[in-house]
MDAnalysis code that builds the backbone (N, CA, C; Angstrom):
import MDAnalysis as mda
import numpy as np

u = mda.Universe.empty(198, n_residues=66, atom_resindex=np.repeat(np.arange(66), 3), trajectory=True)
u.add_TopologyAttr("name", ["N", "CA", "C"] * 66)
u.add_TopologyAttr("resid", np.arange(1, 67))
u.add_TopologyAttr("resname", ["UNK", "UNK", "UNK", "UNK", "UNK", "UNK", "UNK", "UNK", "UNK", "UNK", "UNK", "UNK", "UNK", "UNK", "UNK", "UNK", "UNK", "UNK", "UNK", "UNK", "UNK", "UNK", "UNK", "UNK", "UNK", "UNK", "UNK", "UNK", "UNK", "UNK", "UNK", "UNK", "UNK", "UNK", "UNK", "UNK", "UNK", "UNK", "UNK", "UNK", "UNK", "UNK", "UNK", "UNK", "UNK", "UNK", "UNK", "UNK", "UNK", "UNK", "UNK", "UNK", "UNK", "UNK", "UNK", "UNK", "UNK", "UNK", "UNK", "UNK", "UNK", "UNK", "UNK", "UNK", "UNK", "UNK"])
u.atoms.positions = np.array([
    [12.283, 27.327, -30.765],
    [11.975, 25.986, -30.314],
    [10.670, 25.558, -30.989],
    [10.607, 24.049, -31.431],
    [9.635, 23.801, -32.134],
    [8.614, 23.305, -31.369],
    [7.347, 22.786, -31.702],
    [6.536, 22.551, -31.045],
    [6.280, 21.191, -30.642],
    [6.977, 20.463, -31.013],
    [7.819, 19.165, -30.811],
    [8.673, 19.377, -29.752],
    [10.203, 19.988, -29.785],
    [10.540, 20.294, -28.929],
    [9.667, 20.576, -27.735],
    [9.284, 21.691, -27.785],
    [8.852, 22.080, -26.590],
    [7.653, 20.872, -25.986],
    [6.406, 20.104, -26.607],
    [6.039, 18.858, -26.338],
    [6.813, 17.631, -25.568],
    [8.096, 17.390, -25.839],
    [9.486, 16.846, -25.575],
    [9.611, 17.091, -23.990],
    [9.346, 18.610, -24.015],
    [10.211, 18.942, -22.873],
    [9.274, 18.756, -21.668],
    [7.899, 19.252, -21.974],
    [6.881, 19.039, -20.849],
    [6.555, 17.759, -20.807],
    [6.724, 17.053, -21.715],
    [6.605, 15.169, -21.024],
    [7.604, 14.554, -20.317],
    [8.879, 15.065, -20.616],
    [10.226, 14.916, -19.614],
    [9.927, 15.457, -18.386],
    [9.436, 16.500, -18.318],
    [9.204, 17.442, -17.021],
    [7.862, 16.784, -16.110],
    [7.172, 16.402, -16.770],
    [6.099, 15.415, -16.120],
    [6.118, 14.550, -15.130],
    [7.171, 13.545, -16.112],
    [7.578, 12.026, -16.020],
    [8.588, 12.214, -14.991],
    [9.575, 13.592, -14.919],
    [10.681, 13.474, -13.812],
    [10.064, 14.193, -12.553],
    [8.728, 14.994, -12.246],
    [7.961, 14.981, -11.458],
    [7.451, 14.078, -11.110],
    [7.185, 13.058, -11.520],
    [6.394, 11.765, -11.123],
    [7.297, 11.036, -10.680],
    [8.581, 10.717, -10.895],
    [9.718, 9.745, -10.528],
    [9.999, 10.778, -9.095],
    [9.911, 12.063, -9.268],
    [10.460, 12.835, -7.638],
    [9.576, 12.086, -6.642],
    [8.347, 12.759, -6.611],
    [7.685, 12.272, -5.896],
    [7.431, 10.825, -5.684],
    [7.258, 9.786, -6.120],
    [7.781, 8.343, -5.988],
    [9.017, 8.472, -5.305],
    [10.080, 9.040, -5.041],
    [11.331, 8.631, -5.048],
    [11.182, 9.434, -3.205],
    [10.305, 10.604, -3.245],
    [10.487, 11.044, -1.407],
    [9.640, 10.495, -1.212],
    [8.347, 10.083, -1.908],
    [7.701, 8.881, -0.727],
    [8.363, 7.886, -0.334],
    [8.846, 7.359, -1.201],
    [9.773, 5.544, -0.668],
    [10.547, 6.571, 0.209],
    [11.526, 7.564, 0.426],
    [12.173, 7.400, 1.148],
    [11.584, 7.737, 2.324],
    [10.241, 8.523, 2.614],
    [9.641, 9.217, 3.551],
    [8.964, 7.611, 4.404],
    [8.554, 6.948, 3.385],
    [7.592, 5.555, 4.362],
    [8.932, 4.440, 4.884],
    [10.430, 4.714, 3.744],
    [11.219, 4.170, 4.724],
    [11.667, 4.142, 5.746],
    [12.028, 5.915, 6.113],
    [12.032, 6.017, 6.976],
    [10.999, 6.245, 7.874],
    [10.114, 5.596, 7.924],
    [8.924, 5.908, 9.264],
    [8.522, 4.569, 9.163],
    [9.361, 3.894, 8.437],
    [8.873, 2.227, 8.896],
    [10.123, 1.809, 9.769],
    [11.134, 2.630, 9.773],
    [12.528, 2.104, 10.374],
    [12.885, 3.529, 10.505],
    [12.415, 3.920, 12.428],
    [12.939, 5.140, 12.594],
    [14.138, 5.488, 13.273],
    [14.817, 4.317, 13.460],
    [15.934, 4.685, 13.935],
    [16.797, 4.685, 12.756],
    [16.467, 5.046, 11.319],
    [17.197, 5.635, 10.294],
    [17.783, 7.363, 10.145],
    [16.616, 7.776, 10.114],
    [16.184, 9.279, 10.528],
    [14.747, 9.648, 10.301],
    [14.867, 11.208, 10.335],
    [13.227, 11.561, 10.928],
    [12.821, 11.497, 9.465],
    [11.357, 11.028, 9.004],
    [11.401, 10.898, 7.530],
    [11.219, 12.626, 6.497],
    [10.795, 13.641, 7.438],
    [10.418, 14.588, 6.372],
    [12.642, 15.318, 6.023],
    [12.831, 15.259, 7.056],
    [14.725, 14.869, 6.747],
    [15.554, 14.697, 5.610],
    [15.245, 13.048, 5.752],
    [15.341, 12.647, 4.639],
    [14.251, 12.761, 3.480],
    [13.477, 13.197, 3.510],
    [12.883, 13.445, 1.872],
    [13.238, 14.130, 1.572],
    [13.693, 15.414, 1.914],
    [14.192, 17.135, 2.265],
    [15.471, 16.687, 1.067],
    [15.881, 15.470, 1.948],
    [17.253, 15.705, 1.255],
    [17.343, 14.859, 0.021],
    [16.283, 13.738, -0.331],
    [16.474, 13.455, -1.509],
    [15.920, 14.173, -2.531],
    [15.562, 14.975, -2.371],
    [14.448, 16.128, -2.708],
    [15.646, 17.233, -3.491],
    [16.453, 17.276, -2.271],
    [17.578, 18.736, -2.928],
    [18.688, 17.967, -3.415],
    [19.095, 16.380, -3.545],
    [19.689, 15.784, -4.542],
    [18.908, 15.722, -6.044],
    [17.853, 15.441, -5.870],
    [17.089, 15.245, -7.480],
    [16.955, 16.535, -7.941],
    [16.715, 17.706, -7.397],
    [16.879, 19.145, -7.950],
    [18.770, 19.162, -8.106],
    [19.460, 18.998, -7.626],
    [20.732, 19.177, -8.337],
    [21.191, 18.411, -9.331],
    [20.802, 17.212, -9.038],
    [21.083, 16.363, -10.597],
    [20.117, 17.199, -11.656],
    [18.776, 17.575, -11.820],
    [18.220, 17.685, -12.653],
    [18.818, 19.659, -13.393],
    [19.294, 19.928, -12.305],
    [20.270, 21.419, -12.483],
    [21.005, 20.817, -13.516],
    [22.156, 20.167, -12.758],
    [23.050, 19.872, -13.650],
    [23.009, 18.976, -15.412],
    [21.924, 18.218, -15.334],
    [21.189, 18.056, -16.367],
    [21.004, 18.763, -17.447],
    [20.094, 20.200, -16.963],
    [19.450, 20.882, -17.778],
    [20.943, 21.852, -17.830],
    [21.798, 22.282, -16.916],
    [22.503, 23.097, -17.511],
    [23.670, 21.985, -18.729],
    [24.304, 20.779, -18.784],
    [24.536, 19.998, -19.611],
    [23.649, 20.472, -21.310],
    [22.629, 20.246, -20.957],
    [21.433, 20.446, -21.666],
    [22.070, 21.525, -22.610],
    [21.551, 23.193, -21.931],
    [21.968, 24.094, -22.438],
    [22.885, 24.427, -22.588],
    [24.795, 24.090, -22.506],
    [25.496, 24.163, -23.033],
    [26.052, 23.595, -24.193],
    [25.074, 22.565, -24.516],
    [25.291, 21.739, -26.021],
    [24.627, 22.306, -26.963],
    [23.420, 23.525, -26.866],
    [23.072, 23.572, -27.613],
    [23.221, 25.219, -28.268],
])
């Protein structure tokens, strides 16, 4: 892997850390602005172990193309 590559990969890995976290706060302050949705650490939990399976399935995509 080049050093490009690998540069590539830790700014992807950054940037999709930064979109996680953005993505369980909104859902964590949604739900605790409107709690008869659910309890908010719940739902972050769970958008939390959706964005780790998309990003699984991603990276394994990833490594079978190459």
């Amino acid at each position: 892997m080049s050093t490009l590559d690998l540069l590539l990969v830790l700014v992807v890995a950054l940037l999709l850390a930064l979109v996680a976290g953005l993505v369980l706060g909104g859902l964590a302050y949604l739900t605790h602005r409107h709690p008869r949705l659910e309890k908010p650490l719940g739902v972050a939990l769970g958008g939390g172990a959706l964005l780790v399976a998309v990003v699984a399935v991603l990276v394994a995509v990833v490594a079978l193309t190459r």
